[in-house]
C-alpha positions as CSV (number, residue, x, y, z in Angstrom):
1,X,1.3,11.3,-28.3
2,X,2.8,7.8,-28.2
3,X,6.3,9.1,-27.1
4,X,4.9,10.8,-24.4
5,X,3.6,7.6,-22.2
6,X,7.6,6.9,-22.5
7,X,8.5,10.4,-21.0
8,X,5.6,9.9,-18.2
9,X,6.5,6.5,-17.7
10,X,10.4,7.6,-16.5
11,X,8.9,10.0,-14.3
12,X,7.3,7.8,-12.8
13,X,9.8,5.3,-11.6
14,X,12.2,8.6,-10.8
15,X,8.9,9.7,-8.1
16,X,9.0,6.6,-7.1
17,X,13.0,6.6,-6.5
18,X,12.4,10.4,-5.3
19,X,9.8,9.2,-2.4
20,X,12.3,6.6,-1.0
21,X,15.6,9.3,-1.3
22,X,14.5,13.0,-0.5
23,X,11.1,13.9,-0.6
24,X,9.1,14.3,2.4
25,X,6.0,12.5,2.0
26,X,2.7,11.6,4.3
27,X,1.3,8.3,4.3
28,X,-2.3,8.8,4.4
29,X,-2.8,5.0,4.8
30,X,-0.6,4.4,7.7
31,X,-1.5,4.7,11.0
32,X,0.0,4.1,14.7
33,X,-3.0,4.5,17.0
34,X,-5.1,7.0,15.3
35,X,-1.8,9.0,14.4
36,X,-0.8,9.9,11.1
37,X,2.6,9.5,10.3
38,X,4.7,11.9,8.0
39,X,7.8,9.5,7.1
40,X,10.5,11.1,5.5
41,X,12.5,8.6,3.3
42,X,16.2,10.5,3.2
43,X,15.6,10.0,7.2
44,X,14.5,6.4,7.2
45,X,17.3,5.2,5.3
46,X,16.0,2.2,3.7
47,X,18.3,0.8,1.9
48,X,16.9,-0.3,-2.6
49,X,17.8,-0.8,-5.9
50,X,16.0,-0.1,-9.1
51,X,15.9,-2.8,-11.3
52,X,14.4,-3.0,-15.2
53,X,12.1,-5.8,-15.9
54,X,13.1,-7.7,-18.2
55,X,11.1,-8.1,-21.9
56,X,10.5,-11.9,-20.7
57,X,9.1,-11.4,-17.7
58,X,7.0,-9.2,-18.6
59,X,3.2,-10.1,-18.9
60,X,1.0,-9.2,-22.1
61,X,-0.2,-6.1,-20.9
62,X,3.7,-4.2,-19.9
63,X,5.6,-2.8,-22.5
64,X,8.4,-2.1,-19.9
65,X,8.1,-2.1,-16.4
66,X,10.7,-1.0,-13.6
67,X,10.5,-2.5,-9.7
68,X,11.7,-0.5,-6.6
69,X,12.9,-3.0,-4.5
70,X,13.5,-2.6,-0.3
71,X,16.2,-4.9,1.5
72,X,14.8,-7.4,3.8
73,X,17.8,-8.2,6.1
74,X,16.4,-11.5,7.7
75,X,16.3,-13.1,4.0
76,X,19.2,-10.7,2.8
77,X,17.2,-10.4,-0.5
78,X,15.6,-7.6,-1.9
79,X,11.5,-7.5,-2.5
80,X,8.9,-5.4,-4.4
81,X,8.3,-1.9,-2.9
82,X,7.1,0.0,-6.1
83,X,6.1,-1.5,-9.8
84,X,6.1,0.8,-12.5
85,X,4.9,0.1,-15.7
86,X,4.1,1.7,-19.4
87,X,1.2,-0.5,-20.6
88,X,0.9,1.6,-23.9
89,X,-1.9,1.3,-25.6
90,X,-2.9,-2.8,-24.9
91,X,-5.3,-1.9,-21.9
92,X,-6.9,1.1,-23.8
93,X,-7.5,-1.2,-27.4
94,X,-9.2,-3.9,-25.1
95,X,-11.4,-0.8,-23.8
96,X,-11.8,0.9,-26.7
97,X,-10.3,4.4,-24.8
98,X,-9.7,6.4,-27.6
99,X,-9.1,10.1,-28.0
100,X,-9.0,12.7,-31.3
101,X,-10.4,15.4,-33.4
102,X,-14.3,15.8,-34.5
103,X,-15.4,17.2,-37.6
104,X,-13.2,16.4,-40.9
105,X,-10.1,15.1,-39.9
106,X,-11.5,12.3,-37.3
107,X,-8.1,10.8,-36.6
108,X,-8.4,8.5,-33.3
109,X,-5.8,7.3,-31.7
110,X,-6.1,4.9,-28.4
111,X,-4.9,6.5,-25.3
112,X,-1.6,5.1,-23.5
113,X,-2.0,3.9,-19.8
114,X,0.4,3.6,-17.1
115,X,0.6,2.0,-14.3
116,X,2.3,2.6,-10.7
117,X,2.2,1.6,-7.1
118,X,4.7,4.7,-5.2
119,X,4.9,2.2,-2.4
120,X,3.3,-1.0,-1.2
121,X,2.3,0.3,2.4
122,X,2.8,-3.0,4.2
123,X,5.6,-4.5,2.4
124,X,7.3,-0.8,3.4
125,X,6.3,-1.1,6.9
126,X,7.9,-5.1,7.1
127,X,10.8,-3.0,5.4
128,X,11.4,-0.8,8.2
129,X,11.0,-3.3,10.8
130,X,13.1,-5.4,9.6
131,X,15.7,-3.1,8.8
132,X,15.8,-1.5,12.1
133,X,15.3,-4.6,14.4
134,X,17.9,-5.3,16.7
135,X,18.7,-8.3,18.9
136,X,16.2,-7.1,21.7
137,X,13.7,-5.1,20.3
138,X,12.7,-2.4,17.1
139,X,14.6,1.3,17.2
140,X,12.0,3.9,16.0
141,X,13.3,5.3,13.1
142,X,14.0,9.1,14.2
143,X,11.7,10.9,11.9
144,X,8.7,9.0,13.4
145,X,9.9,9.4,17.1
146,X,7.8,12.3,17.6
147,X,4.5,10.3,16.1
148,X,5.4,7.6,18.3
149,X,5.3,9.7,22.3
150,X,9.5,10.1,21.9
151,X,9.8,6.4,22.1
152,X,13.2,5.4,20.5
153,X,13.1,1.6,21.3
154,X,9.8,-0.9,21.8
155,X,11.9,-3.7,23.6
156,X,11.2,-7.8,22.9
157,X,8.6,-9.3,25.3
158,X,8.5,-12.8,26.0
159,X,5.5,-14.5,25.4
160,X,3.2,-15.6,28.4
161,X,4.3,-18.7,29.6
């Protein structure tokens, strides 16, 4: 059983690397208006990297942990979209979640727990924007065009003076 968390674990982070390359995904949580938007990720073109945690930074709890992180042009750095981690079995012992066979053999074992975020809905949303701001106003991605009326640019306004 304790291999397995391993096995879920890379599945994870690949869903996670899946959502922001080719799958076609709704965002339940996002809204424009009252519209629900179905974002596509191959069509937003966000650009990321995966990167590995390393063991030091690492808190008590993470056995190994993998980020997904966006590019945020105006600080040309790239942040946090997605954490994945494999927590093992530190959470459960604390909790005492255990699982295994009744009657003679009575061999427990504490489940493993994993943790994931498939995407951080604001910081993905700051993504975009920034990504696809231009000098005078925002391009609408083309997969959310038709959520958005067919609008293609929402142009700068100056502030009242």
């Amino acid at each position: 059983m304790g291999n397995d968390s391993w096995d879920l674990h890379a599945e994870m982070i690949k869903n996670s690397e899946e959502f922001y390359q080719q799958i076609d995904l709704i965002f339940s949580s996002i809204f424009l208006g009252n519209l629900k938007i179905a974002l596509s990720s191959s069509q937003l073109k966000l650009p990321y990297q995966t990167v590995a945690i390393i063991s030091g930074a690492l808190n008590d709890a993470a056995a190994k942990k993998y980020d997904l992180e966006g590019w945020f042009p105006t600080s040309s750095t790239y942040r946090d979209l997605v954490s994945c981690s494999n927590c093992i079995d530190y959470q459960s012992r604390k909790l005492e979640n255990q699982f295994g066979h009744k009657g003679e053999e009575k061999v427990k074992q504490y489940v493993h727990l994993l943790n994931s975020t498939l995407t951080a809905t604001e910081r993905t949303m700051c993504c975009i924007l920034e990504n696809y701001q231009r000098e005078d106003g925002v391009e609408i991605p083309e997969v959310l065009r038709p959520s958005m009326g067919g609008t293609t640019f929402i142009p700068f306004q100056a502030a009242p003076a």
